[in-house]
N, CA and C atoms of all chains as a GROMACS GRO file, in nm:
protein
  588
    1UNK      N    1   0.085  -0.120   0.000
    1UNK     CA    2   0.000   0.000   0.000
    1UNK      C    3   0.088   0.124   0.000
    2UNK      N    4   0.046   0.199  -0.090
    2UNK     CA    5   0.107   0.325  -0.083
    2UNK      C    6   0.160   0.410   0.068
    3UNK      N    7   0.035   0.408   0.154
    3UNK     CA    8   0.015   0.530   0.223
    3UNK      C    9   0.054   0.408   0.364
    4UNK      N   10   0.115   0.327   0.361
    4UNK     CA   11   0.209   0.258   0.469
    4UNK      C   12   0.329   0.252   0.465
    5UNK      N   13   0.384   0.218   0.576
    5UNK     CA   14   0.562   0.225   0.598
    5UNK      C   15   0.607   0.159   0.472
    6UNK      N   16   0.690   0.198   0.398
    6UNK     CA   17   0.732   0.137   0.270
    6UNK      C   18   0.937   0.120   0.291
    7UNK      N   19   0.954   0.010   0.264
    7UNK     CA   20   1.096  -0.020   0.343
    7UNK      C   21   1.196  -0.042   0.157
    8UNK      N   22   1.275   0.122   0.130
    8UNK     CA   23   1.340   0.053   0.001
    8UNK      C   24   1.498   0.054   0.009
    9UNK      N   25   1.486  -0.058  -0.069
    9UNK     CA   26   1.665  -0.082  -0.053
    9UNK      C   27   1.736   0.028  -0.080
   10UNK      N   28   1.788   0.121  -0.001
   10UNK     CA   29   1.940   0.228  -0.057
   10UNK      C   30   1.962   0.190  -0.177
   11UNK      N   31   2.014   0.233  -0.261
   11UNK     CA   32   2.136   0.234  -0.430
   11UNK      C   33   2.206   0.220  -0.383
   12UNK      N   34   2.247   0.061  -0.399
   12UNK     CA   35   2.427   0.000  -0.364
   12UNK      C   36   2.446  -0.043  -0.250
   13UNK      N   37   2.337  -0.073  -0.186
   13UNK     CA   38   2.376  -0.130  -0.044
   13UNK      C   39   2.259  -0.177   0.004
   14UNK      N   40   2.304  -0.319  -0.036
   14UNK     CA   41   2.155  -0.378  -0.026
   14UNK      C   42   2.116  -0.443   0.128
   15UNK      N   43   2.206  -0.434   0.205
   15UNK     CA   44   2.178  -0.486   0.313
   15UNK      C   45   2.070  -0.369   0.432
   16UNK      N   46   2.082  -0.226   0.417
   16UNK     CA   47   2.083  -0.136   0.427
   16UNK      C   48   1.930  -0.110   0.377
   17UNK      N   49   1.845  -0.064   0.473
   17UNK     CA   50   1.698  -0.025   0.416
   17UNK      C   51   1.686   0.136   0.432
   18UNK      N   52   1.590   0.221   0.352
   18UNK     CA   53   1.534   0.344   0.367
   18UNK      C   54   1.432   0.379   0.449
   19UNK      N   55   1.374   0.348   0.562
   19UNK     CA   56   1.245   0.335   0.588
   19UNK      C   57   1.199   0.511   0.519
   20UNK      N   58   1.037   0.488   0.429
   20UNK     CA   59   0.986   0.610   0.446
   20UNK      C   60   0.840   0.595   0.504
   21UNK      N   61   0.810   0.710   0.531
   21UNK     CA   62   0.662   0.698   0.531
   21UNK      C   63   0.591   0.811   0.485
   22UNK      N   64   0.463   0.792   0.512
   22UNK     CA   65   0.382   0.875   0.416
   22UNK      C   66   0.360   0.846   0.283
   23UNK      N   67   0.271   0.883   0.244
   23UNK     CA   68   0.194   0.901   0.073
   23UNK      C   69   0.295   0.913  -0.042
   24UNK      N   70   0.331   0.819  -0.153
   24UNK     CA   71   0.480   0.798  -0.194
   24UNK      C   72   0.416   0.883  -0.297
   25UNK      N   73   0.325   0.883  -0.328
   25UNK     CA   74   0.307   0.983  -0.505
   25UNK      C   75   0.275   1.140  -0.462
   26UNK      N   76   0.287   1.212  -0.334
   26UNK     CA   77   0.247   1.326  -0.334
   26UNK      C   78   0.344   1.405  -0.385
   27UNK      N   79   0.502   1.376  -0.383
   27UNK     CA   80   0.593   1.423  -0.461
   27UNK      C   81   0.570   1.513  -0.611
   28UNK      N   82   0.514   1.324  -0.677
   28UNK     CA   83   0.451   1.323  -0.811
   28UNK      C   84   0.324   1.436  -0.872
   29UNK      N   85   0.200   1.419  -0.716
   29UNK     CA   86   0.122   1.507  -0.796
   29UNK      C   87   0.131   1.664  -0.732
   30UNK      N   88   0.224   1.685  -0.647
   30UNK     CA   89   0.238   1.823  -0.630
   30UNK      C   90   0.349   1.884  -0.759
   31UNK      N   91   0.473   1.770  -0.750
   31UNK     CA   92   0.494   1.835  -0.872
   31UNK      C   93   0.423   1.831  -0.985
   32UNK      N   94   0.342   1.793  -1.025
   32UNK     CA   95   0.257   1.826  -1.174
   32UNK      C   96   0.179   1.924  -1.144
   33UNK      N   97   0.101   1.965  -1.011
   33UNK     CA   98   0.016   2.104  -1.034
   33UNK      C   99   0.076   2.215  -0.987
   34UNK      N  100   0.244   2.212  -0.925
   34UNK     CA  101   0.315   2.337  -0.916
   34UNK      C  102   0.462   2.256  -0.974
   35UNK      N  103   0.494   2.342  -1.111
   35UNK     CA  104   0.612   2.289  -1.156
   35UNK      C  105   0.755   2.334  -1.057
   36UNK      N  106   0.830   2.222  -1.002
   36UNK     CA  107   0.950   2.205  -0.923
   36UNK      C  108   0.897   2.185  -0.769
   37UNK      N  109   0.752   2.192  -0.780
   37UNK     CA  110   0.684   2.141  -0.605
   37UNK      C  111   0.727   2.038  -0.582
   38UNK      N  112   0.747   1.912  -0.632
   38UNK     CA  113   0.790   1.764  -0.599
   38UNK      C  114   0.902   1.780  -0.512
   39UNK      N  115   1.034   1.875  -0.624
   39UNK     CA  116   1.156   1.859  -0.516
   39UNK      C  117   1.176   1.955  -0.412
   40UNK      N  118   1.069   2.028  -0.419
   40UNK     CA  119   1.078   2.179  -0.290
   40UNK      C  120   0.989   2.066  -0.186
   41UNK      N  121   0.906   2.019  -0.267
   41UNK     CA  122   0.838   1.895  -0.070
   41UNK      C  123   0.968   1.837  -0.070
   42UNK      N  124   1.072   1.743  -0.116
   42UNK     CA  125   1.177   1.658  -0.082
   42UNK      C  126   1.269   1.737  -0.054
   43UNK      N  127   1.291   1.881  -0.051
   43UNK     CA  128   1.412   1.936  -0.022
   43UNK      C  129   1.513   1.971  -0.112
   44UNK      N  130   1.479   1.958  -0.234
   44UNK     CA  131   1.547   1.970  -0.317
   44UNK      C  132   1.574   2.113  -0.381
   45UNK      N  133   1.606   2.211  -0.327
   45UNK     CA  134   1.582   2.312  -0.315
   45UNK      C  135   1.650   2.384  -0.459
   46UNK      N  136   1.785   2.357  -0.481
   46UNK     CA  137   1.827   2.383  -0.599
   46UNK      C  138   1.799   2.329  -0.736
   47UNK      N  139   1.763   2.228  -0.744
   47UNK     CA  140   1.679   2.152  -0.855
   47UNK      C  141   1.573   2.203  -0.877
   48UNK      N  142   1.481   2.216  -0.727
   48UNK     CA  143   1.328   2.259  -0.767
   48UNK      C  144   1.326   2.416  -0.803
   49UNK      N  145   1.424   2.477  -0.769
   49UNK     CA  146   1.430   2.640  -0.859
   49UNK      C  147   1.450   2.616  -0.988
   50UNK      N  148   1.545   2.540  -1.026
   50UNK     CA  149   1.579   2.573  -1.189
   50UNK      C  150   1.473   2.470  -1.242
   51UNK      N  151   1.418   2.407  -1.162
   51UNK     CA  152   1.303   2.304  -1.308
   51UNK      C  153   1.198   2.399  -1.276
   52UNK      N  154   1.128   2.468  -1.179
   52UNK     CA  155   1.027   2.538  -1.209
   52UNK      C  156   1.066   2.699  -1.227
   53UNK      N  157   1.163   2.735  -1.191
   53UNK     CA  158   1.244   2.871  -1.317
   53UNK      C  159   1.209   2.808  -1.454
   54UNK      N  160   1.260   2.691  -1.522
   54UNK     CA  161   1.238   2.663  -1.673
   54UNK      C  162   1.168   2.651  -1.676
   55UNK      N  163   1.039   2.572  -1.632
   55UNK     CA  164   0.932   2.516  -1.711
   55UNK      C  165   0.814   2.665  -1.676
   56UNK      N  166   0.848   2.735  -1.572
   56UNK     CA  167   0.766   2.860  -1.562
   56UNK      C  168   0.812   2.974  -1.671
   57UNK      N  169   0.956   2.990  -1.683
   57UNK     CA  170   1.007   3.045  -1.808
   57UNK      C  171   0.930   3.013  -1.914
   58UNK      N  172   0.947   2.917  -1.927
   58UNK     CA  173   0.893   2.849  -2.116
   58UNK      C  174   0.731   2.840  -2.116
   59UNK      N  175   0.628   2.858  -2.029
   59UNK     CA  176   0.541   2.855  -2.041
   59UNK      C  177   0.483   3.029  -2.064
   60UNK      N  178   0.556   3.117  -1.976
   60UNK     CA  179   0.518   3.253  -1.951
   60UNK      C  180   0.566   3.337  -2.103
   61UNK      N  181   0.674   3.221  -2.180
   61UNK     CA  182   0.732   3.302  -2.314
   61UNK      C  183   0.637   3.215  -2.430
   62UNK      N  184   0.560   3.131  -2.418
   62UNK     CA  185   0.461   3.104  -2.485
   62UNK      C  186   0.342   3.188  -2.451
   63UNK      N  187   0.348   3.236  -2.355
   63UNK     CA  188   0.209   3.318  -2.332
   63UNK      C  189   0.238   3.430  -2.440
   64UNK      N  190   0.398   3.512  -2.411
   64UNK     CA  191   0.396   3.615  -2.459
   64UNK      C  192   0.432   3.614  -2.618
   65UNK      N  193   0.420   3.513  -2.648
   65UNK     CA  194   0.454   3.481  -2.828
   65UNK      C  195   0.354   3.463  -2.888
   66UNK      N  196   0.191   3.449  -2.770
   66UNK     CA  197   0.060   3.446  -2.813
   66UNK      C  198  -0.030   3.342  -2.866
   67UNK      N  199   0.105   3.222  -2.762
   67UNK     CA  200   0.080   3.090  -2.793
   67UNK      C  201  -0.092   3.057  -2.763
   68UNK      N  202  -0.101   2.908  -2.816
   68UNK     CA  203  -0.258   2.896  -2.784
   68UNK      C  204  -0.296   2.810  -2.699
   69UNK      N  205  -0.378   2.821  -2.550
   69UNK     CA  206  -0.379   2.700  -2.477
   69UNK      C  207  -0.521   2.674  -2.517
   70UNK      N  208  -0.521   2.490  -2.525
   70UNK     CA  209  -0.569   2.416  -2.590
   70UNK      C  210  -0.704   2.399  -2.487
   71UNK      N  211  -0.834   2.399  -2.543
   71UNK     CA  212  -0.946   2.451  -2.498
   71UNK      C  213  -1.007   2.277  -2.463
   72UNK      N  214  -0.979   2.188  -2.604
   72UNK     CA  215  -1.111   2.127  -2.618
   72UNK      C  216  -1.040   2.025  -2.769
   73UNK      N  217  -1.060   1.911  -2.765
   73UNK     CA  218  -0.989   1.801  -2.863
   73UNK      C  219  -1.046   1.808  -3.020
   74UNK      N  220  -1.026   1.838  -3.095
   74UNK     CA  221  -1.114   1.815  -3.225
   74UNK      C  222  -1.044   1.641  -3.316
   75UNK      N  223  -0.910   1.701  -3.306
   75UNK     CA  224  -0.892   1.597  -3.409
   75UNK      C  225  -0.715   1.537  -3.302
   76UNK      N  226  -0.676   1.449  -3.384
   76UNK     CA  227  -0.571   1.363  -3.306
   76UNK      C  228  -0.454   1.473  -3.274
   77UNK      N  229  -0.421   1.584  -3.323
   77UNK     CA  230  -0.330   1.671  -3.306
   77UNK      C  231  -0.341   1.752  -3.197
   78UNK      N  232  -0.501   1.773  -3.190
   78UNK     CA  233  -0.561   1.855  -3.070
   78UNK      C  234  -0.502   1.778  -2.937
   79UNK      N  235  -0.574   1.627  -2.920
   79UNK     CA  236  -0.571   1.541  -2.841
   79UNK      C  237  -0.410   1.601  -2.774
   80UNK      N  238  -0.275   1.570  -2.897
   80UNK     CA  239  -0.205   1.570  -2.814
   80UNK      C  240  -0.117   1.728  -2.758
   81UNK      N  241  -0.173   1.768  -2.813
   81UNK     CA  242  -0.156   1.960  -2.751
   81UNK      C  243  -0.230   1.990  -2.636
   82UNK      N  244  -0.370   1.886  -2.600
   82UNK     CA  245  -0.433   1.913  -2.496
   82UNK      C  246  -0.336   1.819  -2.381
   83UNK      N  247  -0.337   1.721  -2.429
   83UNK     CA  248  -0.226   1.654  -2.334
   83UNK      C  249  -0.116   1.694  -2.261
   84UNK      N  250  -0.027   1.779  -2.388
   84UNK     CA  251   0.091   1.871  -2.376
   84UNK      C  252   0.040   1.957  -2.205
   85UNK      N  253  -0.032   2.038  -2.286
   85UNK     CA  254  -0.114   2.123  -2.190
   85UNK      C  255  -0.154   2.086  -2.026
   86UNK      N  256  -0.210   2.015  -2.056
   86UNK     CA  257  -0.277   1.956  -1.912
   86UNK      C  258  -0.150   1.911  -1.807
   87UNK      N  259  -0.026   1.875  -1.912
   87UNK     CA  260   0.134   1.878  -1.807
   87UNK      C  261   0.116   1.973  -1.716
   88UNK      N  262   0.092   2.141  -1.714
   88UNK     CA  263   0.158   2.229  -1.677
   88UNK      C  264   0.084   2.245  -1.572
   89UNK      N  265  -0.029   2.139  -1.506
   89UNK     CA  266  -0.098   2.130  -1.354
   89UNK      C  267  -0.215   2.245  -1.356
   90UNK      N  268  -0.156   2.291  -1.240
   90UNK     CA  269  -0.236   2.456  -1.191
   90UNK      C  270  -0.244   2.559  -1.277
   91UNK      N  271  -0.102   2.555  -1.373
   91UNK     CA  272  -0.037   2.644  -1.444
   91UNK      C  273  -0.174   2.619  -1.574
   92UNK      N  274  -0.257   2.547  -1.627
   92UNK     CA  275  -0.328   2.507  -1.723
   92UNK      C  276  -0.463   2.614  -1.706
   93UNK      N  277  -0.480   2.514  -1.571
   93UNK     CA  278  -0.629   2.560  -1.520
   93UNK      C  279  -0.661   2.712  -1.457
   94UNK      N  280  -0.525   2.766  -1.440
   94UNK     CA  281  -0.556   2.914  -1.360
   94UNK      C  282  -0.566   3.004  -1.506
   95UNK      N  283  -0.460   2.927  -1.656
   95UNK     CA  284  -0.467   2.992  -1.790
   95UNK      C  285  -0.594   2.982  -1.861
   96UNK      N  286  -0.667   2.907  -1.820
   96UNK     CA  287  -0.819   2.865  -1.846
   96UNK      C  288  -0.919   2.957  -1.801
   97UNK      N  289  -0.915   2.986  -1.658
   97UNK     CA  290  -1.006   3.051  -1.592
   97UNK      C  291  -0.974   3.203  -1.683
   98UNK      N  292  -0.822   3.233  -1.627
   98UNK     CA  293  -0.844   3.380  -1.693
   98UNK      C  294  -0.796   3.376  -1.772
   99UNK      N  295  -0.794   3.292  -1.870
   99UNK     CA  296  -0.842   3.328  -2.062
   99UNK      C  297  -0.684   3.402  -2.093
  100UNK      N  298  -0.608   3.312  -2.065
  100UNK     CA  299  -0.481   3.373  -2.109
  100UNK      C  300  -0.430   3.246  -2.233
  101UNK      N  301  -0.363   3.337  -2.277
  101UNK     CA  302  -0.341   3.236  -2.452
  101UNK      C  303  -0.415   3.296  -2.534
  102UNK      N  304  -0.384   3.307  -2.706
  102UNK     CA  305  -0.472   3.335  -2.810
  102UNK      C  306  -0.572   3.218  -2.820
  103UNK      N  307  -0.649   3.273  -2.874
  103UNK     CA  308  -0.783   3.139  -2.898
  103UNK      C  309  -0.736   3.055  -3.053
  104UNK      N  310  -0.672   3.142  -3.143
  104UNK     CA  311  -0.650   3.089  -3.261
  104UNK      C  312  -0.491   3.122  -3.267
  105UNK      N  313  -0.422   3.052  -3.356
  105UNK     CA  314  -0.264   3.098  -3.393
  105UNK      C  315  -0.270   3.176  -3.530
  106UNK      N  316  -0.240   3.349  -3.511
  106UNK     CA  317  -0.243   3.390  -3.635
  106UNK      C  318  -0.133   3.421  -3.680
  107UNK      N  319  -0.011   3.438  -3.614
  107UNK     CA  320   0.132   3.475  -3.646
  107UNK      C  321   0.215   3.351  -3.633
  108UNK      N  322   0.337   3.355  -3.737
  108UNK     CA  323   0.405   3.225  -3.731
  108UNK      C  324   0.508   3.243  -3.555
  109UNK      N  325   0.518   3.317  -3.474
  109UNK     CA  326   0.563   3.320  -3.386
  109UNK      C  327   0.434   3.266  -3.258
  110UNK      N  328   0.315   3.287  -3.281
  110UNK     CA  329   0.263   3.241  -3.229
  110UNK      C  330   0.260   3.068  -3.228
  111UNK      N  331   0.278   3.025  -3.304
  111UNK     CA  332   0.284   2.873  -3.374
  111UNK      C  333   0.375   2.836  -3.243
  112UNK      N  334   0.524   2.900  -3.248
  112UNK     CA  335   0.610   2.840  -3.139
  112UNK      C  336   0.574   2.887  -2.987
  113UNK      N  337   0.510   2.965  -2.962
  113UNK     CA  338   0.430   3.020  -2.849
  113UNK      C  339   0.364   2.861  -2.823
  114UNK      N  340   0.261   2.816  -2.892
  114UNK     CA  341   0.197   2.746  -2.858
  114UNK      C  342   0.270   2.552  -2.818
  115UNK      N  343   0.424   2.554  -2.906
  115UNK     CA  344   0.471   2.489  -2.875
  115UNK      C  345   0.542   2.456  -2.748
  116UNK      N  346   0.608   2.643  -2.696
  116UNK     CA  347   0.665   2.592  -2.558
  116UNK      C  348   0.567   2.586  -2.452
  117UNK      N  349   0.441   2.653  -2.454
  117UNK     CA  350   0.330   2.595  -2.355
  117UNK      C  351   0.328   2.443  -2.320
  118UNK      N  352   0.277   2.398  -2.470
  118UNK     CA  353   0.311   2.221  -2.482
  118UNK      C  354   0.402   2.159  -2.408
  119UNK      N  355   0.553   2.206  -2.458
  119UNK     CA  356   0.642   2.117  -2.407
  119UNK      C  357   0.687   2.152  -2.238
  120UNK      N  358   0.668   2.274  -2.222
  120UNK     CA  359   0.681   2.331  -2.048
  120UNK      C  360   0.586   2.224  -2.023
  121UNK      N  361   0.464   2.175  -2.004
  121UNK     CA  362   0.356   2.087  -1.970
  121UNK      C  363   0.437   1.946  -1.951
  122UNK      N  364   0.495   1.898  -2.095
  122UNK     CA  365   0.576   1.738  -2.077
  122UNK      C  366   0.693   1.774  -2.022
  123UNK      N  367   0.784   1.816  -2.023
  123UNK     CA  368   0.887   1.898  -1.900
  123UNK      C  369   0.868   1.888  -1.720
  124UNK      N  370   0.764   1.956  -1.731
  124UNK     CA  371   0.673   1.935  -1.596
  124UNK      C  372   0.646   1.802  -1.566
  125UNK      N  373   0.597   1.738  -1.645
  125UNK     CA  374   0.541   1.598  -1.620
  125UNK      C  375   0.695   1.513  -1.577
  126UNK      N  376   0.774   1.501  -1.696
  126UNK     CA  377   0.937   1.461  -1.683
  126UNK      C  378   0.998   1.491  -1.502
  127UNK      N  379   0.972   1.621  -1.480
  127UNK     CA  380   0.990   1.676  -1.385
  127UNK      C  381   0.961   1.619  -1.251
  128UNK      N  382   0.823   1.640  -1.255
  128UNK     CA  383   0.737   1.569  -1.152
  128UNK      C  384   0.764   1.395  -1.139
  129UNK      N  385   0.802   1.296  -1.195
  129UNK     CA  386   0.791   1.162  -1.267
  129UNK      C  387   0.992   1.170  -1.140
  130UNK      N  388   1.043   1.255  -1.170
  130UNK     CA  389   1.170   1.267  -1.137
  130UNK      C  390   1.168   1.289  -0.962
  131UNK      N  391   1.074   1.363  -0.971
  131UNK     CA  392   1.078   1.390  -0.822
  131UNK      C  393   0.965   1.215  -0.745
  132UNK      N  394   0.903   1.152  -0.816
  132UNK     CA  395   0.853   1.046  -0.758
  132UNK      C  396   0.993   0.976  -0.745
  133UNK      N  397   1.041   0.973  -0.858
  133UNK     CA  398   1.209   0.848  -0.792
  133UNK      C  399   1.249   0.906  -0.694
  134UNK      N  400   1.297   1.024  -0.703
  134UNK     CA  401   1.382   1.062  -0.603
  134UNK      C  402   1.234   1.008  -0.451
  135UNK      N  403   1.162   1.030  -0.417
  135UNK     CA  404   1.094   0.959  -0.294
  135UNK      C  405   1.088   0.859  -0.320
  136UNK      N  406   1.105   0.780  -0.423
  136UNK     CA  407   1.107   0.594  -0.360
  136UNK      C  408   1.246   0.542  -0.383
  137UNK      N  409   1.334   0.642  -0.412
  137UNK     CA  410   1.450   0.601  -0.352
  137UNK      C  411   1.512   0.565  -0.496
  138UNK      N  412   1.466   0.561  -0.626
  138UNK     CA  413   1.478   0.514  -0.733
  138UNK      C  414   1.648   0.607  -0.810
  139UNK      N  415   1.611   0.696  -0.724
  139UNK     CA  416   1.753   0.756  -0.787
  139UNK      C  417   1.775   0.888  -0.650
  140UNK      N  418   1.884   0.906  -0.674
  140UNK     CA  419   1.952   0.969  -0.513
  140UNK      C  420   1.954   1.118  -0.554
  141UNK      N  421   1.092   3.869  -3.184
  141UNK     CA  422   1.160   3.769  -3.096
  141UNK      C  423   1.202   3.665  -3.293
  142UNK      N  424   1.334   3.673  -3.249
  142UNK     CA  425   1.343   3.557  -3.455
  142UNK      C  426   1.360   3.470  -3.378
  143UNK      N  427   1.374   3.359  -3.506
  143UNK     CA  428   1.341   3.255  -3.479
  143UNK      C  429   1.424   3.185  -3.413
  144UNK      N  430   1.562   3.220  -3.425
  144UNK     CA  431   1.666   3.106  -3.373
  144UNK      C  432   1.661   3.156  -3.230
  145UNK      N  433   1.623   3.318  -3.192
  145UNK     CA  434   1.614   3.280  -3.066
  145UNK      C  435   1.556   3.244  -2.961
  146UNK      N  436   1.417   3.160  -3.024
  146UNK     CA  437   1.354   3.110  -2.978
  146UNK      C  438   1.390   2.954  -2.987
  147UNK      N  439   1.485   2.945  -3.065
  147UNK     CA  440   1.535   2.784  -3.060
  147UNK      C  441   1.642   2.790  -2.921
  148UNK      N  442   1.715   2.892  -2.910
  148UNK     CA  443   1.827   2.888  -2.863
  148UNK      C  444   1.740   2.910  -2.684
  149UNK      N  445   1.662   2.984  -2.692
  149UNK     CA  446   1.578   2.994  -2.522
  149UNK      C  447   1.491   2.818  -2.510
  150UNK      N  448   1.472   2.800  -2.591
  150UNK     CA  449   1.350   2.666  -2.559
  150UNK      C  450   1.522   2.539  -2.522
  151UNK      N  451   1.611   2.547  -2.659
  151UNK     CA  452   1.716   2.452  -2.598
  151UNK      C  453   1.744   2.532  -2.446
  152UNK      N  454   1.794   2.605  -2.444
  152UNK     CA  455   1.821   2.632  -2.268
  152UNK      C  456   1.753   2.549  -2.159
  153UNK      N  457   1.601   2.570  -2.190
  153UNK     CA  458   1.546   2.597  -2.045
  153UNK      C  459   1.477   2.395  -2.081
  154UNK      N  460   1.488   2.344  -2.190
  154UNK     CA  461   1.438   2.197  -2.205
  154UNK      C  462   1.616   2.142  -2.169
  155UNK      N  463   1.693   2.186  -2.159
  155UNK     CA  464   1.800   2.125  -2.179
  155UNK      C  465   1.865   2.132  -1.972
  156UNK      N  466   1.826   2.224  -1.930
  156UNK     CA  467   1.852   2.250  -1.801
  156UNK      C  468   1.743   2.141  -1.736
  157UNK      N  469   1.584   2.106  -1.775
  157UNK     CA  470   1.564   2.000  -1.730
  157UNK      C  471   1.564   1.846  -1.780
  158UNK      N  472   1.622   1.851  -1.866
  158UNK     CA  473   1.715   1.701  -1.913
  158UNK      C  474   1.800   1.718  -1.853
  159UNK      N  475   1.868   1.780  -1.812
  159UNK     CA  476   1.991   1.769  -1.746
  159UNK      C  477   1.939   1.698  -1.625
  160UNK      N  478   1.839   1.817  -1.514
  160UNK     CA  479   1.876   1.755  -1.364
  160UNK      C  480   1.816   1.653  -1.371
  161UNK      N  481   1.696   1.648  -1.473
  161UNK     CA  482   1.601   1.473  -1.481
  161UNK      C  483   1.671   1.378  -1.492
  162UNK      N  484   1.773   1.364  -1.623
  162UNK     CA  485   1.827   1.238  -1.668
  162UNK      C  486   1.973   1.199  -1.599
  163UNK      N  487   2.037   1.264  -1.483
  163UNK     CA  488   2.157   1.232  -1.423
  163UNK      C  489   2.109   1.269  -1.296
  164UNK      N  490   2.242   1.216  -1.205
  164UNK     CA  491   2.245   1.223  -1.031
  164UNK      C  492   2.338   1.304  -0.986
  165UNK      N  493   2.431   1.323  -1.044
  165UNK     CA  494   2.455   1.421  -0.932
  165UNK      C  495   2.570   1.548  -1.053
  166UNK      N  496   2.582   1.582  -0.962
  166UNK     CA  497   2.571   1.785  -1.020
  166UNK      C  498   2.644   1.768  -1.123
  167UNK      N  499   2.774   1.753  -1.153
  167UNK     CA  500   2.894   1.739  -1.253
  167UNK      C  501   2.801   1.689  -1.394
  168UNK      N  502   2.757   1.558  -1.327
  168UNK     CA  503   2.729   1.490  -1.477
  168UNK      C  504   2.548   1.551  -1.530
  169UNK      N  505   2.528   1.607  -1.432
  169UNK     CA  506   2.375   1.722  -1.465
  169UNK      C  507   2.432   1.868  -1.591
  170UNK      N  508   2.528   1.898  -1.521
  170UNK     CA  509   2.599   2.006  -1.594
  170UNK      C  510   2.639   1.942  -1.702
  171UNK      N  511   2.686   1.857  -1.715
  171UNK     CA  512   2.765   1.793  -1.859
  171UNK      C  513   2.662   1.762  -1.963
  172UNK      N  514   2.588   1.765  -1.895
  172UNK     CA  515   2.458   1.640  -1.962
  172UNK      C  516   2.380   1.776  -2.056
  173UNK      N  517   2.369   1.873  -1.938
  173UNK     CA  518   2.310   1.995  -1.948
  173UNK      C  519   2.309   2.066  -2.145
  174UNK      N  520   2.458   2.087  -2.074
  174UNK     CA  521   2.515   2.154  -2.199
  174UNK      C  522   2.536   2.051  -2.378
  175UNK      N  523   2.541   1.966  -2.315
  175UNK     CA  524   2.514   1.832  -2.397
  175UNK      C  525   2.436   1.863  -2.495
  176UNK      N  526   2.299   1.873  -2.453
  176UNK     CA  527   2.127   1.837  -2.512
  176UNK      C  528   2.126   1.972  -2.564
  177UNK      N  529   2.187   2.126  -2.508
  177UNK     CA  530   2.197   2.221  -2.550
  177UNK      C  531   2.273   2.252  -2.732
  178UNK      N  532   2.403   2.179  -2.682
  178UNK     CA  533   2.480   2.177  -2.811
  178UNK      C  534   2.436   2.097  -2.942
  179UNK      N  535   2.318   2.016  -2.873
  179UNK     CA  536   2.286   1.909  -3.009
  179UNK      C  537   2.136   2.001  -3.040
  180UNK      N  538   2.042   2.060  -2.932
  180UNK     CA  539   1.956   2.124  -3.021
  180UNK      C  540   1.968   2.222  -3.077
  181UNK      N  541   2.054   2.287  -3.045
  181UNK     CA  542   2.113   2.394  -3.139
  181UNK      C  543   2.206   2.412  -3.283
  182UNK      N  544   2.228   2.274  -3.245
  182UNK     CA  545   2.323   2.238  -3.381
  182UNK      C  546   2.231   2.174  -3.427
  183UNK      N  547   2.148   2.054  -3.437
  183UNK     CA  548   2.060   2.020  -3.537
  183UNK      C  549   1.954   2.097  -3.578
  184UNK      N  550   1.936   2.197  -3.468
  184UNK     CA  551   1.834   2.349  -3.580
  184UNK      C  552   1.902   2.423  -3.687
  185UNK      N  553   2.052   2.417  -3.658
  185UNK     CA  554   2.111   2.449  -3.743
  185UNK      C  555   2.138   2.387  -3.886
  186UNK      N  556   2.198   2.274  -3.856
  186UNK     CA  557   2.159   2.163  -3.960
  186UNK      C  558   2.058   2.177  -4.034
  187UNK      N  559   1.947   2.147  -3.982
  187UNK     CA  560   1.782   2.090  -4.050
  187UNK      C  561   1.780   2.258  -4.120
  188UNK      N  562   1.798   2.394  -4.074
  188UNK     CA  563   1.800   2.472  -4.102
  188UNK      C  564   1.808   2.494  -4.260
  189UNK      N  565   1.967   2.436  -4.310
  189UNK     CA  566   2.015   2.431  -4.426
  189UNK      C  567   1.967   2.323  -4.494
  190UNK      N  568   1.955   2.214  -4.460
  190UNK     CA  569   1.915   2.164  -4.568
  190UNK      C  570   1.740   2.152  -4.596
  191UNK      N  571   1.667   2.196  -4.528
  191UNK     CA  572   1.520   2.310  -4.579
  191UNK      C  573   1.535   2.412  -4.678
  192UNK      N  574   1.694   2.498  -4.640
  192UNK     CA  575   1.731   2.555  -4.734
  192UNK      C  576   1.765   2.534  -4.840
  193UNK      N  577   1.828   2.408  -4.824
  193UNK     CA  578   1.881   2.390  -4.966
  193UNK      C  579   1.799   2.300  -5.068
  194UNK      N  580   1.693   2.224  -4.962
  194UNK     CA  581   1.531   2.165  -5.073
  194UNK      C  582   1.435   2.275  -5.129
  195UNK      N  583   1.448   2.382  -5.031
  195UNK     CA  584   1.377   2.500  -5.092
  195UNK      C  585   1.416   2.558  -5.225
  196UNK      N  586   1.539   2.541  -5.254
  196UNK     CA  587   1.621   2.592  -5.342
  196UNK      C  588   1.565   2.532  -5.514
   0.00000   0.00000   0.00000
């Protein structure tokens, strides 16, 4: 069970246990709805500045390139721009409420606007996915 | 904002988290860093020219 004492072997020393406790994925989903939250709960204090410095960077320079956040799926391309999107957690849903992003892409700079939204989102996700190892011990 | 320097900010800030994602500890984060930097910037460069030169 997740949310019980979970006992993992150290990296390289197998005789040697980690005891943790507590909820092993909250790492995971705090980092996905605040990008670099995973390693600011674990302490990771210098990591979790520069992954959510970048992925807050690259999302705030898609805003301002007039990128487009993705509303609603039409066809298989949509699907995965909404996907992209839905990476960036809180960062999605607070751009939702107040209607930030163009609704359509009319400038070819907007085009890449709408790309680093996207990829800040799978970044985030990468991110967050990174900060679950680091709590189960999967990498140090 | 042209275009390359929007290649050259997106490699930065995707390349700073490949870095701390895909390695453990600081040295080989930095190495790794600049790594993913030098190859997306050089294959925008690349793909660059020869677009150019099918355009042609």
């Amino acid at each position: 069970m997740a949310t019980e004492e979970n006992n993992i072997a150290a990296p390289g020393n197998g005789s040697q246990s980690v005891s943790q406790q507590g909820f092993v994925y909250l790492p995971l989903i705090v980092g996905w709805l605040v990008p670099g939250g995973g390693h600011f709960l674990l302490r990771k204090w210098g990591r979790g500045a520069l992954l959510s410095g970048s992925i807050l960077a690259m999302f705030a320079l898609g805003l301002a390139m007039q990128g487009k956040i993705y509303a609603g799926a039409h066809d298989i391309l949509d699907i995965l721009g909404l996907a992209g999107d839905l990476g960036n957690g809180l960062l999605y849903f607070v751009s939702r409420i107040a209607g930030w992003g163009a609704d359509q892409v009319m400038v070819t700079t907007a085009d890449y606007g709408t790309r680093f939204i996207v990829v800040a989102g799978l970044l985030n996700v990468i991110a967050a996915v990174d900060a679950h190892n680091l709590r189960t011990g999967r990498k140090s | 904002m042209t275009h390359f320097a929007a290649v050259v900010l997106f490699a930065f800030f995707a390349s700073i988290v490949f870095g701390i994602t895909q390695r453990e500890t600081p040295r080989r984060m930095i190495r790794y860093g600049i790594y993913c930097f030098v190859l997306f910037v050089a294959s925008a460069i690349v793909l660059s020219w020869v677009m150019y030169l099918i355009a042609r």
